[in-house]
N, C-alpha and C positions, 0 to 999 in steps of 0.2 A: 922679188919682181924680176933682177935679171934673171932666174932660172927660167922662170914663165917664156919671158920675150927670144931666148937662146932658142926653147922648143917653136916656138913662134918661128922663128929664122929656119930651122930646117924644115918646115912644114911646106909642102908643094902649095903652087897656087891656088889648086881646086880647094884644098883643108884649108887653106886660109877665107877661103869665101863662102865656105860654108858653116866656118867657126865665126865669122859676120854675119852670116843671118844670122847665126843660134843666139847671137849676145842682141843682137838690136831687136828681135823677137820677142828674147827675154826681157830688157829694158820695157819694149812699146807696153807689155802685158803687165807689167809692174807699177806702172807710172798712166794713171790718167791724164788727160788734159787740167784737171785743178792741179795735178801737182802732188794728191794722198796716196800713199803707196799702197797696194793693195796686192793680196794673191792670185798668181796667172791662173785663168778660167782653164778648168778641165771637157774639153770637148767628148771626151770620150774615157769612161772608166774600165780598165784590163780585169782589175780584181773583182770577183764576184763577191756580192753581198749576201750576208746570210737570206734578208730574205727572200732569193732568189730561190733558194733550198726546198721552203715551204707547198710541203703535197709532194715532193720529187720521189717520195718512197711509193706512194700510187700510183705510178706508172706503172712498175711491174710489180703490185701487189692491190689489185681494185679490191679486191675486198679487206672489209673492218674488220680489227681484231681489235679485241681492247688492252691493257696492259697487263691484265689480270691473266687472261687468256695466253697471254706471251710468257710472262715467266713464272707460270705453271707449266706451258712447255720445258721453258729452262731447266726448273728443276725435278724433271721429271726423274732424270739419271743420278740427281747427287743424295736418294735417300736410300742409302746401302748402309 
């Protein structure tokens, strides 16, 4: 703990009030009014999800192939 409160002491005043929002933000999001702790609500998610993926190959390829079709392509070269 004193290492913590040392960095704390050379922190300018702006870092220090904005390192008070970030902890009573976290606290308010943590702590409902009963009192059960629970995980902070994500407003918004960075990482995409796989299935955002789905169909993204049809954009630049509208027409079907089937599988069969494709890697028969594949091996079209490796019967030497």
């Amino acid at each position: 703990m004193p290492a913590v409160m040392e960095q704390v002491s050379k922190m300018s005043t702006a870092e220090k009030l904005r390192l008070m929002e970030y902890i009573l933000k976290s606290i308010s999001a943590t702590v409902e009014s009963s009192g059960v702790v629970s995980a902070p609500s994500q407003t918004k998610r960075n990482k995409p999800r796989i299935s955002d993926f789905i169909g993204y190959g049809r954009r630049f390829h509208p027409e079907y192939r089937s599988t069969e079709d494709v890697m028969r392509e594949l091996r079209e070269g490796e019967e030497e």
